[in-house]
MITORTI-465154 format. One record per residue (C-alpha): residue in one letter; x, y negated, z. Coordinates in steps of 0.5 Angstrom, whole numbers, padded with zeros to 4 digits, always signed. Last residue first. Layout:
BEGIN
AXYZ...
***
This chain:
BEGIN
X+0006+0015-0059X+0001+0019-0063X+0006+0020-0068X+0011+0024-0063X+0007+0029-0063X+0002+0032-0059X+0004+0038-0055X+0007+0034-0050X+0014+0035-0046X+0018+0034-0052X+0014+0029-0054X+0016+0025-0047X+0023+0026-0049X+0022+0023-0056X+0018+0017-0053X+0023+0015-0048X+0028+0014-0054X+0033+0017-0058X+0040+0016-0055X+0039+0013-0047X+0032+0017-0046X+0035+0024-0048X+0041+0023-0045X+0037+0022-0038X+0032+0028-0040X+0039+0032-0040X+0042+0029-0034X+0035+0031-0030X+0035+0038-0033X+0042+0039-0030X+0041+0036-0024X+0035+0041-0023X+0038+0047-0025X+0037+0051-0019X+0035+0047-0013X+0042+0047-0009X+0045+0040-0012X+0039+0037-0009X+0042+0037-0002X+0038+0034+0002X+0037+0027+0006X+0037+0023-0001X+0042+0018+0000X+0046+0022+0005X+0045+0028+0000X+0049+0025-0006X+0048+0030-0011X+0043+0026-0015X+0046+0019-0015X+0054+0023-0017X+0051+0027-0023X+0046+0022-0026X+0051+0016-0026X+0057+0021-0028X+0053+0022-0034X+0051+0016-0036X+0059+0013-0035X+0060+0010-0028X+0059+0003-0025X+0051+0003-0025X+0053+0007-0018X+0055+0001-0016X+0050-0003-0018X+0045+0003-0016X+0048+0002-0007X+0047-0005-0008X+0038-0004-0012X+0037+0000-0006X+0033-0004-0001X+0029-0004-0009X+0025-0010-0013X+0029-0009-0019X+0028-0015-0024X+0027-0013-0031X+0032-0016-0037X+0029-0014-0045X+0035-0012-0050X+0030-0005-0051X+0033-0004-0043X+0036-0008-0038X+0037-0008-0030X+0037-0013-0025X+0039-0015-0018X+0038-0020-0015X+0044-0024-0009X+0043-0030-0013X+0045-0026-0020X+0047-0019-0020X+0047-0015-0028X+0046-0009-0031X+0043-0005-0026X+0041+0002-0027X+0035+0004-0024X+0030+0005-0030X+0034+0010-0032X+0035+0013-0026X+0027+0013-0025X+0027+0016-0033X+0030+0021-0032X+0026+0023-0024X+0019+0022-0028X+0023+0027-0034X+0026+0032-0028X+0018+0032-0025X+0014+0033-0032X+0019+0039-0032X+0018+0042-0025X+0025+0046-0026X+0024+0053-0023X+0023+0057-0015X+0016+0058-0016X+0014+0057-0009X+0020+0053-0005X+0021+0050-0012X+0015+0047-0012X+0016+0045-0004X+0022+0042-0005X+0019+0038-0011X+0013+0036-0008X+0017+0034-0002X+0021+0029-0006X+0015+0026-0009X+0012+0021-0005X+0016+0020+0002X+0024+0020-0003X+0021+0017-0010X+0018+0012-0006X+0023+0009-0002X+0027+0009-0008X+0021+0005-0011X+0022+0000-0007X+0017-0004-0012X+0016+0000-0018X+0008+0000-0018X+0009-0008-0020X+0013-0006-0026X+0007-0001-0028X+0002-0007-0027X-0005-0006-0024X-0010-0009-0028X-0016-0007-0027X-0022-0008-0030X-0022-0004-0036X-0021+0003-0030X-0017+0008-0034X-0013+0009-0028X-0019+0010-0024X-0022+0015-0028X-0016+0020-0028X-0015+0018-0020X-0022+0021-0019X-0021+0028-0024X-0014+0029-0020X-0019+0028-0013X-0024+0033-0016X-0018+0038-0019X-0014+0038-0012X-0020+0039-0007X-0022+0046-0013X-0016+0048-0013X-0016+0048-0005X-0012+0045+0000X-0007+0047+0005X-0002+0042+0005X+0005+0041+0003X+0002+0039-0005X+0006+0044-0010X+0000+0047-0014X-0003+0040-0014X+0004+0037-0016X+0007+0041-0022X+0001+0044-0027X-0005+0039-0025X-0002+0033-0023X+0003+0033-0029X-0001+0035-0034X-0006+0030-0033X+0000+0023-0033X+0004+0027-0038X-0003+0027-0043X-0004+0021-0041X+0002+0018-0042X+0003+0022-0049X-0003+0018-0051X-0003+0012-0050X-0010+0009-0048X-0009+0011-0040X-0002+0008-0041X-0006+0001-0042X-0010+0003-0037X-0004+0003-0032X-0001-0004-0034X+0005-0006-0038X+0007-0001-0043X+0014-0002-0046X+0016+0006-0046X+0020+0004-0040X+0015+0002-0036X+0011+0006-0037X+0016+0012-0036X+0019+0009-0030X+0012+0008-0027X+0010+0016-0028X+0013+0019-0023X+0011+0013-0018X+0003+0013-0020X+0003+0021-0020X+0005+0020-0013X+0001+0015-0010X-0005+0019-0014X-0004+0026-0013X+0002+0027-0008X+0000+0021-0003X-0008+0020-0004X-0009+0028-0004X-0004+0028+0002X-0007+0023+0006X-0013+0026+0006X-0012+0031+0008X-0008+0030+0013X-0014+0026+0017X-0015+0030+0023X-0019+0028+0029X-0024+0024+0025X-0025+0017+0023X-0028+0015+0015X-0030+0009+0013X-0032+0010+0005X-0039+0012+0007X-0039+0005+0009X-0043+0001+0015X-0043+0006+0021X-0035+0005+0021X-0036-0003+0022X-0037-0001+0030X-0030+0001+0031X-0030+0000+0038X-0035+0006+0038X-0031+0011+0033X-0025+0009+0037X-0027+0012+0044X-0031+0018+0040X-0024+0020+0038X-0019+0018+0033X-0015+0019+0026X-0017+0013+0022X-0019+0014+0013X-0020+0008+0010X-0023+0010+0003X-0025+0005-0003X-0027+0007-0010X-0030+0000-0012X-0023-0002-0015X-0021-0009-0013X-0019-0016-0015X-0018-0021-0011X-0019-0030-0012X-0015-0032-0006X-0014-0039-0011X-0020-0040-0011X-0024-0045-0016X-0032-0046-0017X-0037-0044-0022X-0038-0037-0021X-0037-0036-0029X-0032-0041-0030X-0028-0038-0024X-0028-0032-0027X-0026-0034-0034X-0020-0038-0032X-0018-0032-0027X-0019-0027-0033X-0014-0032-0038X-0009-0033-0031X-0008-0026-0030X-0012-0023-0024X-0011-0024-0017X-0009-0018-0013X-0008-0012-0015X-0013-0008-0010X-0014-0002-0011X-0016+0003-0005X-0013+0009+0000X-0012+0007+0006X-0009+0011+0011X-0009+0012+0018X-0005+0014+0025X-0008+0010+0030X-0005+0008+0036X-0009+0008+0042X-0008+0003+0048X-0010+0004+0055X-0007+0011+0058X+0000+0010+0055X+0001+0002+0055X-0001+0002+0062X+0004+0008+0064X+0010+0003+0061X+0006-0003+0064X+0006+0000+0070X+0013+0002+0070X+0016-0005+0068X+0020-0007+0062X+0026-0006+0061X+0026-0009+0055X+0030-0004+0052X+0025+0000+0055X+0019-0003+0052X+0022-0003+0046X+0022+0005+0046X+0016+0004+0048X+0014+0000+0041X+0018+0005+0037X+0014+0011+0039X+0008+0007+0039X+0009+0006+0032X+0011+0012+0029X+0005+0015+0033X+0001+0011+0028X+0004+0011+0022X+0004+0019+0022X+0007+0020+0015X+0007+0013+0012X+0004+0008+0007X+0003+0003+0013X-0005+0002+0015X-0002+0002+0022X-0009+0001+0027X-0008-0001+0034X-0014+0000+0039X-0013-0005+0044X-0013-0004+0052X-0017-0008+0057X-0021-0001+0059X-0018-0001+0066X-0015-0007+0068X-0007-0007+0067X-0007-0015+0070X-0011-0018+0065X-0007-0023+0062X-0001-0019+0064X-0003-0014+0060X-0004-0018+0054X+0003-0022+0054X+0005-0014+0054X+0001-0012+0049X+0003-0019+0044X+0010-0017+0045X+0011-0011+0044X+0006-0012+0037X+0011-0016+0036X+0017-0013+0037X+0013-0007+0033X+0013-0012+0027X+0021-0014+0028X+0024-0022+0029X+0021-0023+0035X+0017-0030+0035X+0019-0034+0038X+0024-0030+0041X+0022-0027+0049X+0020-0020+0045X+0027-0018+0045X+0031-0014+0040X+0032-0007+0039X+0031-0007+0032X+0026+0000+0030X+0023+0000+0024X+0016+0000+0022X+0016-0006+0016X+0019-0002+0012X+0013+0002+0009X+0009-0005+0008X+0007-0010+0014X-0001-0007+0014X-0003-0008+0021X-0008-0008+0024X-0010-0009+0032X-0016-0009+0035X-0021-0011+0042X-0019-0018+0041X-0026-0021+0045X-0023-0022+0052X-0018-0026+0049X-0011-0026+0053X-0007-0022+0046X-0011-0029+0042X-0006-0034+0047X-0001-0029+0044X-0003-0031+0037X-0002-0038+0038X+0003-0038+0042X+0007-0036+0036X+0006-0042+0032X+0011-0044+0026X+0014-0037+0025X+0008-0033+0027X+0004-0038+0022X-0003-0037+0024X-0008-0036+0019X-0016-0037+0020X-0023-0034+0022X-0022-0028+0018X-0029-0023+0016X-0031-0029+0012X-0031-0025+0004X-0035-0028-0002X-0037-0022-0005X-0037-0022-0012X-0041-0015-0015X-0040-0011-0021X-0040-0004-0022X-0042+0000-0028X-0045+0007-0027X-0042+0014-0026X-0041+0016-0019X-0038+0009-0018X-0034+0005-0025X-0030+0000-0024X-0030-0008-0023X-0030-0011-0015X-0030-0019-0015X-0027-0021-0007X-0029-0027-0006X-0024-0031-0001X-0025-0035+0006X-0020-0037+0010X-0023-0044+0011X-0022-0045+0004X-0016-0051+0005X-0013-0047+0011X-0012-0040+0006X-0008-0043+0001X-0003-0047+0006X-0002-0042+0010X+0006-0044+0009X+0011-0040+0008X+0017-0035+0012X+0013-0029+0012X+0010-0027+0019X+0003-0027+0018X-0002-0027+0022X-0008-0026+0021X-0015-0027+0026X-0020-0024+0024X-0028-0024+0025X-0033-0021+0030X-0039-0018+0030X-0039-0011+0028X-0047-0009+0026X-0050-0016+0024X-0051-0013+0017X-0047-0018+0015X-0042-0017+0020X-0041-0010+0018X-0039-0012+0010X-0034-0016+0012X-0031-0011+0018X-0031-0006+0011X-0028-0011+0007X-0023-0014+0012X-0021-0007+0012X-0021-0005+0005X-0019-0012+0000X-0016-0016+0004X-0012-0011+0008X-0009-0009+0001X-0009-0017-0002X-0004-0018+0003X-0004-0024+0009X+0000-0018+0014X-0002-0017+0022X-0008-0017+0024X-0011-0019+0030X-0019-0017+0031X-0024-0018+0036X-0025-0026+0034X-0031-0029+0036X-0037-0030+0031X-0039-0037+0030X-0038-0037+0022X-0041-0031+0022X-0048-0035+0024X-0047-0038+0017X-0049-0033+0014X-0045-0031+0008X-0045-0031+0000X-0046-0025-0004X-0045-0027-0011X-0049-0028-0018X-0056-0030-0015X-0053-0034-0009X-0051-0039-0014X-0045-0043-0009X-0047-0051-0007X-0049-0049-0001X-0042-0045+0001X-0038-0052-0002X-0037-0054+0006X-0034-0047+0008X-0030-0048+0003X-0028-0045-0004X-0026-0050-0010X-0030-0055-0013
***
């Protein structure tokens, strides 16, 4: 049997909460942009959880704008359970929710009408997106296309099919949400959508329209969703709830949605009053500087150490106890010190305390190749400001930062190119490498190791700094870098440990 509206009755309500079918019949107030296991697994959680207590009282109309078909997501009626595993203030968690906050999926490519019939709805009060942190970019392109090609084209393009629906009126604009791992998603997008508008030379009381009735959000999301689980769990899990989903979700309990607006945003997002979790305020820098430095940063410094180490998930680097050892140091001696952002000691040692625990949560299975997509992209928004900013204050080499830097140009090294992929090698094993950069190591990859290193981290254009001028950074790199290549990851994590290598 598999998940639907139909087989609902047929569920044991004693192991998961189900639905009403009042919800069924709720009009849709949001519009997302982005089918992800992110967006399923925080904001949808939370307009879930509000539409149970009969708080919110709409649903989500999805676009997704990849290439597939919705196929998954029209066979259950959009619905997915969402099973939450960890530990929160102490206690075990374990719950198993079957989501209806989206109403359906709608295919940009195949029915593009269909979402800007939705922009003419008096009901759509929102906008979400999650389209990852390339999405926002700037294509001048027109928003005649069906669809347009770029994300913020067609948040364009759904605003204005929305102001002419409404004739400009006052209060018929949208509050726009960016979840992107951005700085200032929010204002990044509205910056771009004008200047769409103008390369579309659109009118002037639209522009102004734009301004006074829409709200662009900055926010961030912070929670651990990888998604469907292995075959062996997902078998076990279905067997156990009695029925087949194939939207089946992990996550974390820990979940914070943290939104930069005012008393209008805070009264059309209803579903904030339902979860501690949902946080709207004037400012949120905070808290995105704890979750980028401390637990996105330690995630991608560490990645390429895992990884290379032969470790598949982070909770199997939370047993071994060199990583554990890296991951704890280096949050406690290189990144808290050095996060941009005025934070106490004691907000750096709570938060660094809660990644801790939800690294090693056993339910999760969060795969270190997986934490590497884009991962020069990475390296660039999450560590390279701690790094400038650690040499700003103590003006030395951040060990545990030049080995995470190591072993991230090790593992960009491309071996081979085949059907337009790139690929590295290490231990005689092959990996994909999901990067916009992948071309530019191949070539690099060309070099002997130490040219490599050298070339890479003295090139200011690709790193838009010059980390030549940090004083002896390179050549820390370069000499953890040689270490990696001639005796091991495990060797160069020893030497940075105080436990021995045996323990590895």
């Amino acid at each position: 049997m598999i998940l639907s509206r139909e087989n609902l009755n047929a569920l044991s309500a004693s192991k998961l909460t189900l639905p009403d079918v009042q919800i069924f019949e709720l009009p849709e107030k949001v519009l997302q942009f982005g089918t992800g296991v992110l967006l399923r697994g925080l904001p949808d959680y939370f307009i879930d959880k509000a539409n149970r207590q009969g708080i919110f009282n709409g649903r989500v109309a999805v676009v997704k704008s990849t290439s597939g078909a919705t196929t998954e997501f029209d066979q259950q009626d959009s619905l997915y359970t969402l099973c939450v595993r960890g530990v929160e203030n102490g206690q075990p968690v374990t719950e198993n929710i079957v989501s209806s906050a989206i109403s359906r999926v709608i295919s940009a490519t195949e029915d593009w009408q269909a979402v800007l019939d939705i922009a003419q709805s008096e009901a759509l009060k929102i906008i979400v997106s999650n389209t990852t942190e390339i999405g926002i970019q700037l294509v001048n392109e027109s928003i005649d296309q069906h669809p347009p090609v770029s994300f913020p084209a067609k948040v364009l393009a759904v605003l204005y099919e929305r102001f002419k629906a409404f004739g400009g009126a006052e209060d018929s604009g949208l509050i726009i949400i960016a979840t992107e791992l951005i700085p200032d998603n929010g204002a990044k997008l509205k910056q771009i959508v004008l200047e769409l508008a103008n390369f579309n030379t659109l009118s002037d009381d639209f522009i102004n329209w734009l301004h006074t009735e829409n709200t662009f959000c900055n926010s961030l999301v912070d929670r651990i969703v990888p998604g469907k689980p292995d075959a062996s769990t997902l078998a076990n899990l279905q067997a156990e709830l009695g029925y087949t989903d194939h939207l089946l979700t992990m996550a974390e309990p820990y979940r914070l949605w943290a939104i930069e607006g005012d008393e209008k945003v805070a009264r059309t997002l209803a579903f904030a009053q339902v979860d501690a979790g949902l946080i709207i305020a004037n400012d949120i820098e905070i808290y995105r500087e704890l979750k980028v430095r401390l637990l996105n940063g330690t995630h991608t410094l560490s990645s390429g150490i895992a990884f290379l180490s032969g470790i598949d998930t982070v909770k199997h680097g939370m047993d071994n106890e060199l990583l554990k050892s890296y991951i704890e140091e280096v949050m406690a001696s290189e990144i808290s010190p050095a996060i941009p952002y005025a934070v106490s000691e004691a907000q750096t040692s709570a938060f660094a305390n809660s990644v801790k625990d939800r690294f090693a949560n056993p339910a999760i299975k969060h795969l270190w190749l997986n934490i590497t997509f884009q991962y020069s992209m990475k390296m660039k928004i999450r560590i390279l400001p701690l790094l400038l900013n650690y040499y700003r204050l103590f003006n030395k080499v951040p060990e545990y930062m030049a080995l995470g830097f190591a072993a991230y140009l090790r593992f960009m090294q491309v071996d081979k190119q085949e059907n337009g992929q790139f690929y590295g090698l290490f231990n005689h094993a092959s990996y994909l490498i999901t990067d916009d950069s992948a071309a530019y190591f191949a070539e690099q990859s060309k070099k002997e190791a130490h040219t490599y290193v050298k070339d890479v981290l003295n090139d200011t254009h690709f790193w838009g700094t010059a980390l030549h001028h940090l004083p002896g950074f390179v050549e820390a790199v370069g000499l953890k870098y040689e270490l990696i290549a001639q005796e091991g990851i495990e060797v160069a994590l020893a030497e940075l440990t105080p436990l021995k290598l045996n323990s590895f």
